[in-house]
LUMMARFI-597997 format. One record per residue (C-alpha): x, y, z; residue number from 1. Coordinates in Angstrom, 2 decimals, padded with zeros to 5 digits. Example, Ala and Ser with C-alpha at 12.3 -4.5 7.8 and 13.67 -1.06 7.14 Angstrom:
012.30;-004.50;007.80;1
013.67;-001.06;007.14;2
//
This chain:
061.40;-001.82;-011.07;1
058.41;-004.23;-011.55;2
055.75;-003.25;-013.56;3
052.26;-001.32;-012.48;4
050.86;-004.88;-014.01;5
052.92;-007.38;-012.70;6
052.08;-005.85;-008.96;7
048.35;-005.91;-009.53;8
048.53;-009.39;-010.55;9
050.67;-010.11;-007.60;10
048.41;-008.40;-005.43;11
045.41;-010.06;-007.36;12
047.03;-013.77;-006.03;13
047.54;-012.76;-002.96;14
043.89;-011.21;-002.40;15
042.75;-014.53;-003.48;16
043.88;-016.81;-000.09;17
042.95;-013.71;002.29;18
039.21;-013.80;004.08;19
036.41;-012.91;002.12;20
035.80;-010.02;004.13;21
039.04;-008.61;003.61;22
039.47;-010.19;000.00;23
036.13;-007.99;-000.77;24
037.68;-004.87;000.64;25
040.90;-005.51;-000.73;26
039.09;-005.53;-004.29;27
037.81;-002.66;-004.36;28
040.64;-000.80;-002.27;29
043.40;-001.89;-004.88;30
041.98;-003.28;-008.17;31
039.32;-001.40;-009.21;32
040.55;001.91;-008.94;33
043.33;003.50;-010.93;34
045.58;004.18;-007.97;35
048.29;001.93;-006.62;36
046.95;-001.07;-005.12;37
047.23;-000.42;-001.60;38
044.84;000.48;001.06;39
044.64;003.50;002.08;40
042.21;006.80;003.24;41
041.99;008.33;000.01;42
040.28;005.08;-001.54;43
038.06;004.24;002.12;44
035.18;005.07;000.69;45
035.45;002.70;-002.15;46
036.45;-000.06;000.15;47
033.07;001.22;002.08;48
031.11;-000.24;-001.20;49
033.04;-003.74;-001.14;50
031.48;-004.98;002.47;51
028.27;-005.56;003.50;52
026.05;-002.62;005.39;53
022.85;-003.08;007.35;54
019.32;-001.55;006.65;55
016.31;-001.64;008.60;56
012.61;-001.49;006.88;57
009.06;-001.51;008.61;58
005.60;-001.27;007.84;59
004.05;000.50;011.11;60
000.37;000.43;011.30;61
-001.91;001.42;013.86;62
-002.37;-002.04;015.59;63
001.00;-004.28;014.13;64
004.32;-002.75;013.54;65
006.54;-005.31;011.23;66
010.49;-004.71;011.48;67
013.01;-006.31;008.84;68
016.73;-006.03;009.59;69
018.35;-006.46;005.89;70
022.26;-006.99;004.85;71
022.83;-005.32;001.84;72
025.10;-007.58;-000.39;73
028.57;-005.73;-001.21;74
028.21;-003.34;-003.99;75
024.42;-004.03;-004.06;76
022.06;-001.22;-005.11;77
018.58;-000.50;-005.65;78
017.70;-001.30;-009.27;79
014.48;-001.55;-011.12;80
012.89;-004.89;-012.00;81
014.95;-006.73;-008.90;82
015.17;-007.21;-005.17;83
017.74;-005.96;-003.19;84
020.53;-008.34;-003.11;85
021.38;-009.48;000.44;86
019.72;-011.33;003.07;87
016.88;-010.90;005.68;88
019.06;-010.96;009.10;89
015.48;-010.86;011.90;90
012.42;-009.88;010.86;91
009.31;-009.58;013.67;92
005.96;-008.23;014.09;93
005.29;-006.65;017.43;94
001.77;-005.48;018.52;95
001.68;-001.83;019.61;96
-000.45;-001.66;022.62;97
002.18;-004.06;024.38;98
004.82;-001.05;024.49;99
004.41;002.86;025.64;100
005.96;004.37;022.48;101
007.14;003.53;019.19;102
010.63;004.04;019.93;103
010.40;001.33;022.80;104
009.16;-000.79;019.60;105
012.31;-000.33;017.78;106
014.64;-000.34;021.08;107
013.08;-003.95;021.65;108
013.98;-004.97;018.11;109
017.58;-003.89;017.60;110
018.06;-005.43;020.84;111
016.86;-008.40;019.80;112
018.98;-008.75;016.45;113
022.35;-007.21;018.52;114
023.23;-010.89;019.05;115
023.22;-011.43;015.37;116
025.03;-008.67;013.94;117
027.81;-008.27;016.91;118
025.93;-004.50;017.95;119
026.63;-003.32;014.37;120
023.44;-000.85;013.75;121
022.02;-000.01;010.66;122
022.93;002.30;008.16;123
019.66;003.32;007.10;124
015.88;002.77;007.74;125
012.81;003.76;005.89;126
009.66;003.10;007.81;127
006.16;002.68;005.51;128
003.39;004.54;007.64;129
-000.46;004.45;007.49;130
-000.90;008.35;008.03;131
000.12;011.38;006.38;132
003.42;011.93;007.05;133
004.62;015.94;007.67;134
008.17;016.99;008.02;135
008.90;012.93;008.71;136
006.60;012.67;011.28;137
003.14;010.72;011.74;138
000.21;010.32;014.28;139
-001.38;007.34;015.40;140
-004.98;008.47;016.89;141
-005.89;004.88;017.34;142
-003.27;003.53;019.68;143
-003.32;004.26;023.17;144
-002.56;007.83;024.15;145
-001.90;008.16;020.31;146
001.74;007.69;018.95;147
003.76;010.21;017.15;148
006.56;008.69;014.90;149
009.67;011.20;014.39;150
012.02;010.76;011.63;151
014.31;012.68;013.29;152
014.16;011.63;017.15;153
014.17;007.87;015.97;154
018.08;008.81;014.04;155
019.16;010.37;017.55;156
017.49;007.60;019.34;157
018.73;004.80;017.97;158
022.02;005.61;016.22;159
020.80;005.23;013.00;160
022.07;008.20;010.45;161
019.23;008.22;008.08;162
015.61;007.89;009.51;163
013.21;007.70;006.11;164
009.28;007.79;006.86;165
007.32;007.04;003.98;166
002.93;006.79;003.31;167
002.08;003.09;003.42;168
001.07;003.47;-000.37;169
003.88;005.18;-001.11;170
006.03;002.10;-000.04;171
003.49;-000.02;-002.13;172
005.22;002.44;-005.68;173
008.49;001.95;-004.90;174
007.13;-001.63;-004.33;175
006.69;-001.88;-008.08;176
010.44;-001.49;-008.46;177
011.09;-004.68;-007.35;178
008.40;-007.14;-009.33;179
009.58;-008.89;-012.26;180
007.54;-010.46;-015.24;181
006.10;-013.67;-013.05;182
004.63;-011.39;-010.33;183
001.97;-009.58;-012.25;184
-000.34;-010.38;-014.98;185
-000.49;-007.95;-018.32;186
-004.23;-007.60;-018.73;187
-003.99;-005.67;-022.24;188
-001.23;-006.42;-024.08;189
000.66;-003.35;-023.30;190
004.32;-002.51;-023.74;191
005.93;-000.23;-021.14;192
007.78;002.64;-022.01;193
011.60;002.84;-020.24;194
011.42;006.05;-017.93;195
007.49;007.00;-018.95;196
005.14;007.40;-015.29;197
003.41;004.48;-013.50;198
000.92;004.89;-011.83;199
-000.73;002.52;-008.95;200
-004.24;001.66;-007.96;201
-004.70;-000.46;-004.61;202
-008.24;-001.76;-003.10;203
-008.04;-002.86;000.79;204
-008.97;-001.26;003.98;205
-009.06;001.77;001.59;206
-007.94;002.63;-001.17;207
-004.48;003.88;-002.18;208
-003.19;005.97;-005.49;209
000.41;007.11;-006.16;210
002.46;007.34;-009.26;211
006.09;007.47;-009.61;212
008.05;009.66;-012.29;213
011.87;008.84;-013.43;214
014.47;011.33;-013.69;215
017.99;010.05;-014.84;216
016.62;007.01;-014.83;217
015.59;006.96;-011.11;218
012.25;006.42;-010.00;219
010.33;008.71;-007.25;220
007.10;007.52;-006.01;221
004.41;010.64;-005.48;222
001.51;010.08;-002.73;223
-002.37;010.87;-003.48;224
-005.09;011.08;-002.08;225
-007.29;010.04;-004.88;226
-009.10;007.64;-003.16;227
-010.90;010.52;-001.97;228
-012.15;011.82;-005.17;229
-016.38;011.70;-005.82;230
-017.80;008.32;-006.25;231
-019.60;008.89;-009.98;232
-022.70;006.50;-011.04;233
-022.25;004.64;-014.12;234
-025.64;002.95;-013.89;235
-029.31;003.21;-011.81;236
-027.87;000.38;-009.38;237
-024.99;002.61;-008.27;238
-027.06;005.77;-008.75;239
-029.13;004.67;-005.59;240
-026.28;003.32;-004.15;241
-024.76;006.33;-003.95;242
-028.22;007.80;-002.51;243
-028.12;004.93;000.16;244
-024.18;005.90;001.17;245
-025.33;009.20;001.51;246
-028.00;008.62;003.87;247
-025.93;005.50;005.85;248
-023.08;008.56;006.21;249
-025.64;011.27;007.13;250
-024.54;013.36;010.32;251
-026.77;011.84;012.35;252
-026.77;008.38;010.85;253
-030.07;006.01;011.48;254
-033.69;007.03;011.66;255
-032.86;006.44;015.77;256
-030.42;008.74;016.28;257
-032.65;011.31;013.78;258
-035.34;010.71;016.07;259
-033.56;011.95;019.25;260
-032.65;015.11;017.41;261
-035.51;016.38;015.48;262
-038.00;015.58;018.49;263
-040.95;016.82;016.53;264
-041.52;013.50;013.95;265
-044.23;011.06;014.66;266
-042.73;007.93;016.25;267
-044.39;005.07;016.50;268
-045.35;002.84;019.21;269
-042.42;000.15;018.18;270
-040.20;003.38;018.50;271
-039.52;003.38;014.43;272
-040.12;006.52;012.34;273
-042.51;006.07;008.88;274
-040.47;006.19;005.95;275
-041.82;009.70;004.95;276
-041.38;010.97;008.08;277
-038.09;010.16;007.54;278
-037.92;011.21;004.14;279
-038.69;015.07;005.75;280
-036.12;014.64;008.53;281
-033.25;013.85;005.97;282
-034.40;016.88;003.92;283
-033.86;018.77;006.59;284
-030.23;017.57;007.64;285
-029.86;018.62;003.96;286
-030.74;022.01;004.61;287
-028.90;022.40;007.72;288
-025.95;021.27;005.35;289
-025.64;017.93;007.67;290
-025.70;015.46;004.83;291
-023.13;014.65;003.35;292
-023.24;016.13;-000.72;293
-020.26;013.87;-002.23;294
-019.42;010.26;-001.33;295
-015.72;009.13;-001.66;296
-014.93;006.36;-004.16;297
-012.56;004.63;-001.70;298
-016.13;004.24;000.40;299
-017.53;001.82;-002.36;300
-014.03;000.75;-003.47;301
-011.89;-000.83;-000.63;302
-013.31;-003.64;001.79;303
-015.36;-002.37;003.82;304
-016.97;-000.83;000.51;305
-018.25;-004.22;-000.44;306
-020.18;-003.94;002.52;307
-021.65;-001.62;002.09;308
-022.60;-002.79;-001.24;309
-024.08;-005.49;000.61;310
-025.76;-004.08;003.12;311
-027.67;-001.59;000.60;312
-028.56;-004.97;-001.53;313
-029.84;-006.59;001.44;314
-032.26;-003.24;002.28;315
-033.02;-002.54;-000.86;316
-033.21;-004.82;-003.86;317
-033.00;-008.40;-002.00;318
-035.58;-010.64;-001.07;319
-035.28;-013.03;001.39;320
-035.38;-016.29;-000.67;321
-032.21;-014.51;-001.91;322
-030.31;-014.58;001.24;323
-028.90;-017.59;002.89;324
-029.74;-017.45;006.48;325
-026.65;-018.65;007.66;326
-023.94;-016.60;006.20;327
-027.05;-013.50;006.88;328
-025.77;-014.40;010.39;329
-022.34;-014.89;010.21;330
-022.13;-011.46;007.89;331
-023.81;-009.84;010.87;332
-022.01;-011.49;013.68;333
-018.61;-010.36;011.80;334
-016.10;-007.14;013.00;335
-016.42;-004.73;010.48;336
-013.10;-005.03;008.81;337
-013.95;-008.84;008.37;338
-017.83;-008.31;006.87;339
-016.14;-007.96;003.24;340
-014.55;-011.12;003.33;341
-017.49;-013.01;004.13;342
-019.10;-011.33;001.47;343
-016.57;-012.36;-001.01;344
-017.29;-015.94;000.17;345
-020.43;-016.19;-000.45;346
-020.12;-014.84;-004.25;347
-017.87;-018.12;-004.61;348
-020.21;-020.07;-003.38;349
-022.74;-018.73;-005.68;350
-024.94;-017.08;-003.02;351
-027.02;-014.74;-005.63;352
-027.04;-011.27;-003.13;353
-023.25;-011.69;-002.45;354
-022.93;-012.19;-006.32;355
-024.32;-009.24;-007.12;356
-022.38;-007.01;-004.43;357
-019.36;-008.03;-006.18;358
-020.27;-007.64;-009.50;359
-021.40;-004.14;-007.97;360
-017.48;-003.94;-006.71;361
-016.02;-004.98;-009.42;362
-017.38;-002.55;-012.42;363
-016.44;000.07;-009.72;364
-013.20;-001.08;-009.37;365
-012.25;-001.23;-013.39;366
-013.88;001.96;-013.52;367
-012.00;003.67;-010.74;368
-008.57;001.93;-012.47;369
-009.82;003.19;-015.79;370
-010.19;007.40;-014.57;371
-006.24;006.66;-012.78;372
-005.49;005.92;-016.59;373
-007.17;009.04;-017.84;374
-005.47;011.37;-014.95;375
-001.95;010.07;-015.36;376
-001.37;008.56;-018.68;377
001.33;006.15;-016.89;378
002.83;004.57;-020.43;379
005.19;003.09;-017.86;380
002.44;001.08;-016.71;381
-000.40;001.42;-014.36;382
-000.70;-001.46;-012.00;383
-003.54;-003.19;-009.44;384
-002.18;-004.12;-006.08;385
-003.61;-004.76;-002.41;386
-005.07;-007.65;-001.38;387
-008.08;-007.75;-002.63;388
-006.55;-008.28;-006.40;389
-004.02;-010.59;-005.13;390
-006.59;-012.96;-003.22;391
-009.03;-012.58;-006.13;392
-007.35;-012.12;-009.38;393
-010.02;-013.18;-010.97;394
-012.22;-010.26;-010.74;395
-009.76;-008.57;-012.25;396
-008.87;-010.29;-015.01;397
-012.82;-010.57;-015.53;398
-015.07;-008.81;-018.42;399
-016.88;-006.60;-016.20;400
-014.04;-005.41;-014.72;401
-012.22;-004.41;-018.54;402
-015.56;-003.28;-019.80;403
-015.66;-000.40;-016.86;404
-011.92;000.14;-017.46;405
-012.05;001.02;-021.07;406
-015.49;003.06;-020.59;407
-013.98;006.09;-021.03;408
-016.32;007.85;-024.38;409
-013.74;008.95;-026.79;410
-010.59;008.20;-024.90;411
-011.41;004.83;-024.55;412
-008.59;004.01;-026.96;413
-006.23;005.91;-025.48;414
-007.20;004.22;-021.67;415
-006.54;000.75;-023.84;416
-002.60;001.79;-024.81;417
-001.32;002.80;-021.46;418
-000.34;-001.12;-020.05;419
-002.30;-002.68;-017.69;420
-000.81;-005.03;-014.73;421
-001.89;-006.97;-011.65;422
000.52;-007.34;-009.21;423
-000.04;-010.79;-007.47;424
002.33;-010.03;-004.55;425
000.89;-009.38;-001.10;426
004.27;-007.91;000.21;427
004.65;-005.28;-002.05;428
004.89;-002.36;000.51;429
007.27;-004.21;002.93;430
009.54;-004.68;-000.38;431
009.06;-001.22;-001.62;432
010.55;000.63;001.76;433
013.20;-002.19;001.53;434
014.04;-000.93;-001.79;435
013.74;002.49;000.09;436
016.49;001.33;002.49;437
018.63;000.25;000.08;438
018.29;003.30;-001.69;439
018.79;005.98;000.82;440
022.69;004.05;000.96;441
023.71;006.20;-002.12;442
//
């Protein structure tokens, strides 16, 4: 009889001129089990883990959709600190007015990669969505005809077994998985504690908040919504800033569209309303309850929040040797999601009313981080993302922006032990519902 040892050995040298496919599935099939080293259905779903699988990630917005077809390297998992090992296979961004549905967006793109993976279909897919997502499901209101995205229709659809849809922010945690130490920037010194929360704060078109919590070692990302907590004041400047969002957010908006309402105010012959005249008509929207009492933070904090910083500058404490004609005109000639920007532009190039707008941002911003610090106490570490800290890291890693951070009365010290990161990657959401993908394989 030859020996349990001498045939592994055997089997070992003979695994070693087969194909690498079957060499891989051979390995784990024979050799690293404790059975005899053979093939067969009582080890297939070892042999499963020693070939490569497909997974399919997005990040679906309401105008772009971005699709990633991944191949999971054999044995590969989702592990903290690292990407998934494997390789992109097609990746493609597809604009969602050109097709009828969202499905038809997907049908498009596995067609597309069918060439290059021989019709194989994923295994998994785990789709980052700008929405709130119920029973894996999300609307689109701003696409035409508005868009639903089903978990479960897009798994009978398509083919694909397991059909994940996660928030857009909620990608951005799991995100945080995958950075290592020359992706982000300690700003205090701080030491993370294995398995303790994280929590993560994230300026752009708005402005995101999750945290994630480990149990047996395995991280879950939670959504918030606490970029819709109150905006609160830390100084006069943003005390009538807050007074200028609430009147720019009234019901009924401008003195204009006041004026066609309450009928009765004096207008004069350049069809303006005095300023106490309109004082008295926005006293009584507040009466009728049709002003707005609390202003969200994520409406000073997030891009279009700078401005509005701006804009209340401009109106309000600038004077016009202060403003620089030109980029006045190229601020105002600017889509709204683009006005930001400009702004930030001009505080590089030292314009003084752009400065200041900034500077306005900025303490907001470190204070904002600083209450996320107070509310989660993420030892694991609490981290900056989105693009505004990645394109201007900088303001970040700034004075004004610690100061407002640490501002916290008498837990100031404890705000300055939980560890403090910026995360200098812009593709931290596509990565985390990668890492999602990868995941949902077991």
């Amino acid at each position: 009889a030859i020996k349990r040892t001498t045939c592994v050995a055997m089997l070992a040298g003979l695994l070693r001129r087969l194909p690498g496919a079957f060499r891989a599935a051979g390995a784990v099939a024979g050799l690293g089990c404790g059975a005899a080293a053979s093939y067969s259905c009582s080890n297939r779903a070892e042999a499963e883990a020693g070939r490569t699988r497909l997974v399919m990630s997005g990040d679906c917005g309401g105008t772009n959709t971005r699709l990633v077809l991944f191949r999971v390297a054999p044995g590969a998992t989702a592990k903290q600190g690292e990407e998934p090992a494997g390789e992109v296979v097609f990746a493609k961004k597809y604009l969602n007015a050109e097709y009828p549905s969202f499905v038809a967006v997907c049908e498009t793109f596995l067609k597309e990669t069918s060439k290059l993976t021989a019709g194989e279909k994923p295994q998994a897919c785990c789709l980052a969505c700008a929405g709130g997502i119920t029973n894996n499901t999300v609307s689109f209101t701003n696409v035409k005809e508005g868009w639903v995205i089903d978990g479960g229709l897009l798994e009978t659809t398509l083919s694909i077994p397991k059909v994940k849809l996660i928030n857009d922010f909620e990608a951005q945690g799991y995100g945080l998985l995958t950075l290592n130490d020359s992706e982000v920037i300690n700003l205090n010194g701080g030491k993370p504690e294995p398995g303790a929360p994280i929590a993560c704060v994230g300026a752009g078109t708005g402005l995101g908040e999750c945290f994630l919590t480990a149990s047996n070692g395995v991280y879950t990302c939670w959504p918030s919504e606490g970029g819709h907590a109150e905006f609160s004041p830390r100084s006069e400047i943003t005390s009538e800033l807050l007074h200028y969002m609430r009147d720019k957010l009234t019901a009924f908006g401008t003195p204009e569209k006041i004026k066609k309402v309450f009928s009765r105010w004096d207008i004069n012959s350049d069809g303006t309303i005095d300023a106490d005249e309109f004082a008295l008509a926005v006293k009584d929207l507040d009466l009728k309850g049709l002003r707005p009492k609390r202003i969200s933070v994520e409406r000073i904090v997030s891009g279009p929040g700078i401005a509005s910083i701006y804009d209340f500058l401009r109106e309000h404490w600038a004077f016009e040797p202060h403003l620089d004609p030109k980029l006045d005109k190229e601020y105002e000639a600017a889509p709204a999601h683009l006005k930001g920007a400009i702004v930030a532009k001009g505080s590089q190039q030292g314009q003084a009313v752009c400065k200041k707008a900034v500077d306005i941002f900025v303490e907001c911003y470190g204070s904002e981080v600083g209450v996320a610090a107070l509310k989660w106490l993420p030892r694991g570490g609490l981290y900056i993302s989105g693009g505004i800290a990645a394109k201007n890291p900088a303001w970040i890693h700034s004075e004004l922006f610690m100061n407002a951070y640490a501002d916290k009365g008498r837990m100031s010290p404890l705000v300055m032990q939980v560890p403090l990161f910026l995360v200098l990657t812009e593709d931290t959401g596509e990565r985390g519902a990668l890492f999602y993908a990868v995941q949902m394989l077991g």
